[in-house]
Backbone as CSV, one residue per row, in Angstrom:
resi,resn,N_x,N_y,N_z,CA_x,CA_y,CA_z,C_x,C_y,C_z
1,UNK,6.508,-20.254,18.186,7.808,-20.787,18.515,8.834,-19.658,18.412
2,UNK,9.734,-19.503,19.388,10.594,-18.256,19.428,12.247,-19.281,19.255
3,UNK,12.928,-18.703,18.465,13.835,-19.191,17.947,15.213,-18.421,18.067
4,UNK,16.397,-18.400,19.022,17.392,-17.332,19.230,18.240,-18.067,18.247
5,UNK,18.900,-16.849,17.602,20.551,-17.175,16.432,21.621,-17.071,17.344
6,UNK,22.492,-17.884,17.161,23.923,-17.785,17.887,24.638,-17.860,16.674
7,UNK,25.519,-17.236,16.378,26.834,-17.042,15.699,27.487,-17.818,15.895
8,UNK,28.093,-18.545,14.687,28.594,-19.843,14.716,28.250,-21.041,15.455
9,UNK,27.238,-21.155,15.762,26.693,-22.098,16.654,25.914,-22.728,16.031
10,UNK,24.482,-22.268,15.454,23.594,-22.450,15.239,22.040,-21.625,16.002
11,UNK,20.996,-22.387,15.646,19.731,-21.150,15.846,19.111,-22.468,16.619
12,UNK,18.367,-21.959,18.384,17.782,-23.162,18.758,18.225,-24.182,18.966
13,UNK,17.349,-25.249,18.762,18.011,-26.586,18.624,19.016,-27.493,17.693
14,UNK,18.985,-26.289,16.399,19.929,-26.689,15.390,21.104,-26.273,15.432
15,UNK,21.987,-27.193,15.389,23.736,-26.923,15.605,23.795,-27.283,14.268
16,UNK,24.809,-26.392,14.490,25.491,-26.349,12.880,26.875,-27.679,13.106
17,UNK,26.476,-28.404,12.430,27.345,-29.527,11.753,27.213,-30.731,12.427
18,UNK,25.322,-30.816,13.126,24.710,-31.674,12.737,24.133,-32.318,11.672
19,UNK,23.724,-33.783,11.736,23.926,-34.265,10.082,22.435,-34.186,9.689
20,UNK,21.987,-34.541,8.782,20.711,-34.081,7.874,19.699,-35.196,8.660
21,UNK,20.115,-36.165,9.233,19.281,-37.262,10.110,19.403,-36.639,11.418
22,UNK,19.654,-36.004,11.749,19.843,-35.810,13.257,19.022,-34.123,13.192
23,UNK,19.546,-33.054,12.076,18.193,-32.080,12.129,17.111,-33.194,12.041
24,UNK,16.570,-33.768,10.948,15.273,-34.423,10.635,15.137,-34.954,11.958
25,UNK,15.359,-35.498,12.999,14.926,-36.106,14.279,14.263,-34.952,15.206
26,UNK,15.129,-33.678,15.311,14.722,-32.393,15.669,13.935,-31.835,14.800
27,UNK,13.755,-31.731,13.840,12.559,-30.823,13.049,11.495,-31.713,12.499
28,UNK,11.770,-33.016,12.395,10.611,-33.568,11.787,11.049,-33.869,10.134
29,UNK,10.123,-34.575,9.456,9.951,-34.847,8.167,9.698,-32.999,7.498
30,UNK,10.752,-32.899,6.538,11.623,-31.518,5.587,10.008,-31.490,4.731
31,UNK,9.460,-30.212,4.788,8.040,-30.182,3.607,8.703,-30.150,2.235
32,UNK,10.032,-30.043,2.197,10.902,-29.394,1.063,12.075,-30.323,1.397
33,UNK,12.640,-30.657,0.142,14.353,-31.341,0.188,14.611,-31.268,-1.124
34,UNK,16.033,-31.269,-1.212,16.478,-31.283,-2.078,18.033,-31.883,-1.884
35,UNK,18.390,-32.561,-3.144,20.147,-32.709,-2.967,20.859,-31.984,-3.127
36,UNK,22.208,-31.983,-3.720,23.167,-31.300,-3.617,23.001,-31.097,-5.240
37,UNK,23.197,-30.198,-6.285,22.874,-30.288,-7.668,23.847,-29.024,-7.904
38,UNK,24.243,-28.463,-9.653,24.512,-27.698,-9.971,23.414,-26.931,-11.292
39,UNK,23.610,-25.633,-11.373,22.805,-24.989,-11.959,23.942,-24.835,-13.230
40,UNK,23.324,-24.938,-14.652,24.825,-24.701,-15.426,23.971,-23.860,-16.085
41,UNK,24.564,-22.437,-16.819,24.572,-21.367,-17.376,25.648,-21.830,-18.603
42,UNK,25.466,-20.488,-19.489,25.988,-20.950,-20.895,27.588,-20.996,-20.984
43,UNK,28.412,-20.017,-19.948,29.506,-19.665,-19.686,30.282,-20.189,-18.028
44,UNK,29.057,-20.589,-17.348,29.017,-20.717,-15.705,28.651,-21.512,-15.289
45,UNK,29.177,-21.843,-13.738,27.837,-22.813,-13.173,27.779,-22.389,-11.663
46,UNK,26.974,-23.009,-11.192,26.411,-22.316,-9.269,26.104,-23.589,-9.022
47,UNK,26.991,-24.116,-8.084,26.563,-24.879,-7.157,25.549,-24.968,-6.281
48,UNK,24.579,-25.752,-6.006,23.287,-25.743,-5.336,23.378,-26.798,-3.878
49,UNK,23.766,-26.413,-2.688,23.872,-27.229,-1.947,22.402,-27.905,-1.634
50,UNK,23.031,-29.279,-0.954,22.010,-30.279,-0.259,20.506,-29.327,0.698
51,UNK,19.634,-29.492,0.519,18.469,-28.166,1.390,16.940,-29.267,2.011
52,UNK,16.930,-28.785,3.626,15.643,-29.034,3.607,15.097,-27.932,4.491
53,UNK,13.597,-27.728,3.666,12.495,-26.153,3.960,11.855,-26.882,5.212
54,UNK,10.995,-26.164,6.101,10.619,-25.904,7.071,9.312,-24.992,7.024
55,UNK,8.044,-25.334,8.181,7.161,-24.125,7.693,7.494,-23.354,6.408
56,UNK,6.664,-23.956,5.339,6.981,-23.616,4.035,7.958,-22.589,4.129
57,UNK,9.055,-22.859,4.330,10.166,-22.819,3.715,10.807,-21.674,4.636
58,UNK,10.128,-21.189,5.519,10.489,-19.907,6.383,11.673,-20.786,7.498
59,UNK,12.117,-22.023,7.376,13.598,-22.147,7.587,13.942,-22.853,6.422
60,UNK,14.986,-22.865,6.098,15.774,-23.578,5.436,17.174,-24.051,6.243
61,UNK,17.641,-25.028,5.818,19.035,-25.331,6.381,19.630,-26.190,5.007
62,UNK,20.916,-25.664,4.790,22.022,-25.857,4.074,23.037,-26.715,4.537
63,UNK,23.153,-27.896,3.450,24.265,-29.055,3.851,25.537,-28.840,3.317
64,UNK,26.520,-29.548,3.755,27.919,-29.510,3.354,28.080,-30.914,2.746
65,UNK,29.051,-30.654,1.852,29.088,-32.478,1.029,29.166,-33.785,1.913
66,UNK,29.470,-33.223,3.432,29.481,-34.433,3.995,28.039,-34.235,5.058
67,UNK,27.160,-34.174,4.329,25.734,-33.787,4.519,25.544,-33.301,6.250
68,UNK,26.376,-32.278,6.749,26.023,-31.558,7.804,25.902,-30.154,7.870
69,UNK,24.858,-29.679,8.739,24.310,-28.605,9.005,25.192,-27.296,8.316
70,UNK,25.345,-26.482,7.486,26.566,-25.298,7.125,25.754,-23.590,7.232
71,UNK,24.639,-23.675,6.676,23.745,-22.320,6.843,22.154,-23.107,6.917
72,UNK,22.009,-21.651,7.725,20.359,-21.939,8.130,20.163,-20.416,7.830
73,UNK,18.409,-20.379,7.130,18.524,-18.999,6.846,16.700,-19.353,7.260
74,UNK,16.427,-17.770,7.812,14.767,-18.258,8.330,14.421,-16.682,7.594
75,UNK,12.804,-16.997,6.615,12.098,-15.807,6.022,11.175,-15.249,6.904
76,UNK,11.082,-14.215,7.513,9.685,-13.280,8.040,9.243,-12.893,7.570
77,UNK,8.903,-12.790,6.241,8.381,-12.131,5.815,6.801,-12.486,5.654
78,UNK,5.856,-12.173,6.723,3.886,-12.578,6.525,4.397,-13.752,7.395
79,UNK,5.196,-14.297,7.900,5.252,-15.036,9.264,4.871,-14.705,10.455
80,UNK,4.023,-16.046,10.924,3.401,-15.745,12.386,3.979,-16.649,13.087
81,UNK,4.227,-17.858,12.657,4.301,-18.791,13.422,5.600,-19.340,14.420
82,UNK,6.611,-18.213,13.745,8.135,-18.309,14.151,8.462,-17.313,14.465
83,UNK,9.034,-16.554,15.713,9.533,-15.453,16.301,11.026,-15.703,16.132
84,UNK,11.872,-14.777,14.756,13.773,-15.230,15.301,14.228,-14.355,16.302
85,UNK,15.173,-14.371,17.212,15.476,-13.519,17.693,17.149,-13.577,17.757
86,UNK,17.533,-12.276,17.753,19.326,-11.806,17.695,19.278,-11.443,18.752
87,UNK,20.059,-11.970,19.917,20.639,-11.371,21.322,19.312,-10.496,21.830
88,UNK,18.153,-11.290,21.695,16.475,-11.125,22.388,15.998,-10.036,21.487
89,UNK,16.193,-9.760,20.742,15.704,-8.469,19.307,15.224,-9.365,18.320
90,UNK,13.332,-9.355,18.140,12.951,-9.775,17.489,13.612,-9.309,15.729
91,UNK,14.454,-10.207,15.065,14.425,-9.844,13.618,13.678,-9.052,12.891
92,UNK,12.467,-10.012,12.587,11.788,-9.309,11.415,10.369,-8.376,11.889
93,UNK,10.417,-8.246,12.930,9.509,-7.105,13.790,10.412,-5.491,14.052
94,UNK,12.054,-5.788,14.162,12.879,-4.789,14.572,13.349,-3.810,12.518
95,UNK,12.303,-2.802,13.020,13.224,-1.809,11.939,14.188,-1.949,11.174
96,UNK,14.812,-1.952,9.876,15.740,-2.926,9.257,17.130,-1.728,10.154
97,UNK,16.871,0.016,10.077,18.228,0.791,10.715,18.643,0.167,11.961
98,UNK,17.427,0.043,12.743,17.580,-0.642,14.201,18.316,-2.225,14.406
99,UNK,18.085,-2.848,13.393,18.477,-4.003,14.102,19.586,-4.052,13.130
100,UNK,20.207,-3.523,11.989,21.738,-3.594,11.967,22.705,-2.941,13.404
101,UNK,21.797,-2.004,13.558,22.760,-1.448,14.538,22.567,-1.754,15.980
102,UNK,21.611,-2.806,16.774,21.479,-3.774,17.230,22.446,-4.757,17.419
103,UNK,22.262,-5.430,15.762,23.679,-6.446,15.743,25.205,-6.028,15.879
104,UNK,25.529,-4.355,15.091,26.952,-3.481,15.613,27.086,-3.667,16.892
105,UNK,26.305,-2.903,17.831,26.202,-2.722,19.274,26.674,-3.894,20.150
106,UNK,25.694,-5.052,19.522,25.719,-6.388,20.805,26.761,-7.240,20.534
107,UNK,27.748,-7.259,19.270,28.452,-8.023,18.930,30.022,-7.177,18.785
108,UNK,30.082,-6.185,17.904,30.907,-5.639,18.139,31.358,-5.660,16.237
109,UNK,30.412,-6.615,15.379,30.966,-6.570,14.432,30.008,-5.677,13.221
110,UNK,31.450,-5.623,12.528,31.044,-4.670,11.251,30.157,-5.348,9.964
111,UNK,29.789,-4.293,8.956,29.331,-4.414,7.980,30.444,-4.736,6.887
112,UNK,30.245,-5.660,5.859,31.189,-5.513,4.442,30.625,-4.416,4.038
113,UNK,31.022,-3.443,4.138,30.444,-2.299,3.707,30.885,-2.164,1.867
114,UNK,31.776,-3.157,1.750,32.373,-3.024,0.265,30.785,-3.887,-0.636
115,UNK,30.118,-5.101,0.246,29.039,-5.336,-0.574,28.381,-4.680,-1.549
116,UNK,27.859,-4.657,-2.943,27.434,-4.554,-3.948,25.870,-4.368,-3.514
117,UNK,25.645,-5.421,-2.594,23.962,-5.828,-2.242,23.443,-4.777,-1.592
118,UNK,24.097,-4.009,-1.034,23.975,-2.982,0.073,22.610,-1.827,-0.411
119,UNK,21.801,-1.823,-0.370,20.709,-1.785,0.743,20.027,-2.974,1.125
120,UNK,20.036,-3.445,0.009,18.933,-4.577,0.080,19.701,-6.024,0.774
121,UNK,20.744,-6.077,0.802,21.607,-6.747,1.835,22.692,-6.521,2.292
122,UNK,22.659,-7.023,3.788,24.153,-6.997,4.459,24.487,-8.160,4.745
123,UNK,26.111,-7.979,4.924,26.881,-9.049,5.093,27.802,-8.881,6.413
124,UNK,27.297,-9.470,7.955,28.687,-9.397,8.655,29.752,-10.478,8.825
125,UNK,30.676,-10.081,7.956,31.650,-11.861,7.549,32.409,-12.089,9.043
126,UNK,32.657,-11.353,9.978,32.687,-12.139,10.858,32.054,-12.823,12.030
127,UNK,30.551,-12.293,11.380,29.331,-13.680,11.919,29.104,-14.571,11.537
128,UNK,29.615,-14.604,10.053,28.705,-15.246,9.464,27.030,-14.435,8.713
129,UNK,27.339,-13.843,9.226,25.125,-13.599,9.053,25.214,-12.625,8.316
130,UNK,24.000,-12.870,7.443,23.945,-12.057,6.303,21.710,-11.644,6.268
131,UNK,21.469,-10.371,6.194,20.062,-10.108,5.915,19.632,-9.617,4.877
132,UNK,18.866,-9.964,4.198,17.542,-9.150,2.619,16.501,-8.832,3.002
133,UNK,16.566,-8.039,1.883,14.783,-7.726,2.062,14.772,-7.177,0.329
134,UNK,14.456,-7.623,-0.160,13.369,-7.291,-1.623,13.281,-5.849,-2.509
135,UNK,13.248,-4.804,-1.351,12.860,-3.362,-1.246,13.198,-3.165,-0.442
136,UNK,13.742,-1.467,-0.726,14.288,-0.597,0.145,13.129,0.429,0.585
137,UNK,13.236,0.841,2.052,12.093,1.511,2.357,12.029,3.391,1.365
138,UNK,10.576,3.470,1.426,10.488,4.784,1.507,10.549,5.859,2.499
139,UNK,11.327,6.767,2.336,11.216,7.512,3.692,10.722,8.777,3.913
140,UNK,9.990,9.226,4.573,8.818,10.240,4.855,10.308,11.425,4.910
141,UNK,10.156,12.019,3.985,11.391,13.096,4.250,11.226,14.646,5.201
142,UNK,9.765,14.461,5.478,9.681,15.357,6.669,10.117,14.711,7.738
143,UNK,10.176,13.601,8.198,10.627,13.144,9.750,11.601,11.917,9.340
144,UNK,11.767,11.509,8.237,13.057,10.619,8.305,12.796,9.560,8.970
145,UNK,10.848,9.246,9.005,10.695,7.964,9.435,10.123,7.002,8.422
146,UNK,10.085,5.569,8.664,9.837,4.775,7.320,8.170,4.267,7.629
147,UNK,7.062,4.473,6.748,5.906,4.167,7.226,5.705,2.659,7.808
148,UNK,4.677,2.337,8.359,5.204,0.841,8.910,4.149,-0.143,7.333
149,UNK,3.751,0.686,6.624,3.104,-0.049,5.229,4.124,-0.212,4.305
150,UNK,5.056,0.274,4.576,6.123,-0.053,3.689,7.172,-1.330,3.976
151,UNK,7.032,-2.202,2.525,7.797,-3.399,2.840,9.181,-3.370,3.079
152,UNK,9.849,-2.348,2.593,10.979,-2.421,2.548,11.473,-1.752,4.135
153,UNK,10.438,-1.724,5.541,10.667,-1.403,6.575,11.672,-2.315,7.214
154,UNK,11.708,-3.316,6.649,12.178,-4.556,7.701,12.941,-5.485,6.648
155,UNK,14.095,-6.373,7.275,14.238,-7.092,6.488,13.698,-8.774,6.621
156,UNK,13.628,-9.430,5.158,12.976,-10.404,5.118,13.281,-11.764,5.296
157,UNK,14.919,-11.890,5.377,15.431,-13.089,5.610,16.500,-12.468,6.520
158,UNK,17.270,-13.739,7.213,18.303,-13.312,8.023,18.996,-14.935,7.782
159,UNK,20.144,-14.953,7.361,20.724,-16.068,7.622,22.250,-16.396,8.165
160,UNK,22.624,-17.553,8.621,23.891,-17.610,8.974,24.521,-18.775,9.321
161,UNK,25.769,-18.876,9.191,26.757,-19.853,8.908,27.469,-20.506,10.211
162,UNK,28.388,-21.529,9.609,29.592,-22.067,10.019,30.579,-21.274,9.951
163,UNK,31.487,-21.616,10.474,32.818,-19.600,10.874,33.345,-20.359,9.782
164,UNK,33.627,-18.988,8.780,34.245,-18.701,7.487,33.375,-19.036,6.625
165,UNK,32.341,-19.345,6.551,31.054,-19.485,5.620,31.003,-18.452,4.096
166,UNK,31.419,-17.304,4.614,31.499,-15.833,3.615,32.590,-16.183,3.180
167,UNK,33.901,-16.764,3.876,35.035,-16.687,3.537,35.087,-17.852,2.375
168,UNK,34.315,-18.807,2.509,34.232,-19.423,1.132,32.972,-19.115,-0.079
169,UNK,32.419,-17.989,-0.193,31.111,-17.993,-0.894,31.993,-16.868,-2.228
């Protein structure tokens, strides 16, 4: 199944701020759900939005309190069964240098380059879309290329929002 991301739109057949019955009609019965919950820490707490997984879990989609579509985030990582694609650039097949600068090129937008996460994630807040990966590659310092055995070649999730999504996180 080949799956294109649109920015602020949604990915495929999933629109963002469709309701959690209307994905489930399009995707089927969730292998994974969950409600809306909070995580409390001794000083803190993290809100845990509404979630249902997909091919173990290689989609997820994120609800809003009025239980519609807000982020969808899809894992490649040892995935076969789901091809994502950004403006026809397979994700998690495309080089992690290549397909940031892929997404620069075809869109026009920048990196938070102020991110903290930065190697291991980016953030473009005015996509919405944000990518990880686990590990950062090693790089062959005679040619400045990354072996393709190395995990940290590619990144492992790619996800993205409703416009201003970052702007509230």
């Amino acid at each position: 199944m080949k799956i294109e991301i649109k920015p602020h739109s949604g990915a495929g057949k999933l629109i963002f701020g469709m309701t959690r019955s209307e994905i489930r009609e399009v995707m089927g019965k969730p292998e994974y759900s969950s409600e809306k919950s909070t995580i409390d820490y001794d000083d803190f707490s993290i809100p845990v939005p509404a979630k249902d997984g997909y091919f173990s879990n290689c989609i997820q989609i994120s609800y809003d309190i009025n239980n519609q579509a807000e982020f969808i985030e899809f894992s490649g990582k040892d995935e076969e069964q789901i091809t994502i694609l950004f403006y026809g650039v397979d994700v998690f097949n495309t080089p992690a240098p290549q397909l940031l600068r892929h997404i620069t090129e075809s869109t026009g937008a920048e990196i938070d380059m102020e991110d903290e996460e930065i190697p291991y994630s980016y953030v473009f807040p005015s996509l919405d879309l944000s990518l990880w990966r686990q590990v950062i590659p090693e790089l062959n310092e005679e040619t400045d290329e990354i072996p393709d055995s190395d995990e940290g070649k590619y990144f492992w999730t790619i996800g993205i929002g409703i416009k201003g999504y970052y702007e509230n996180q």
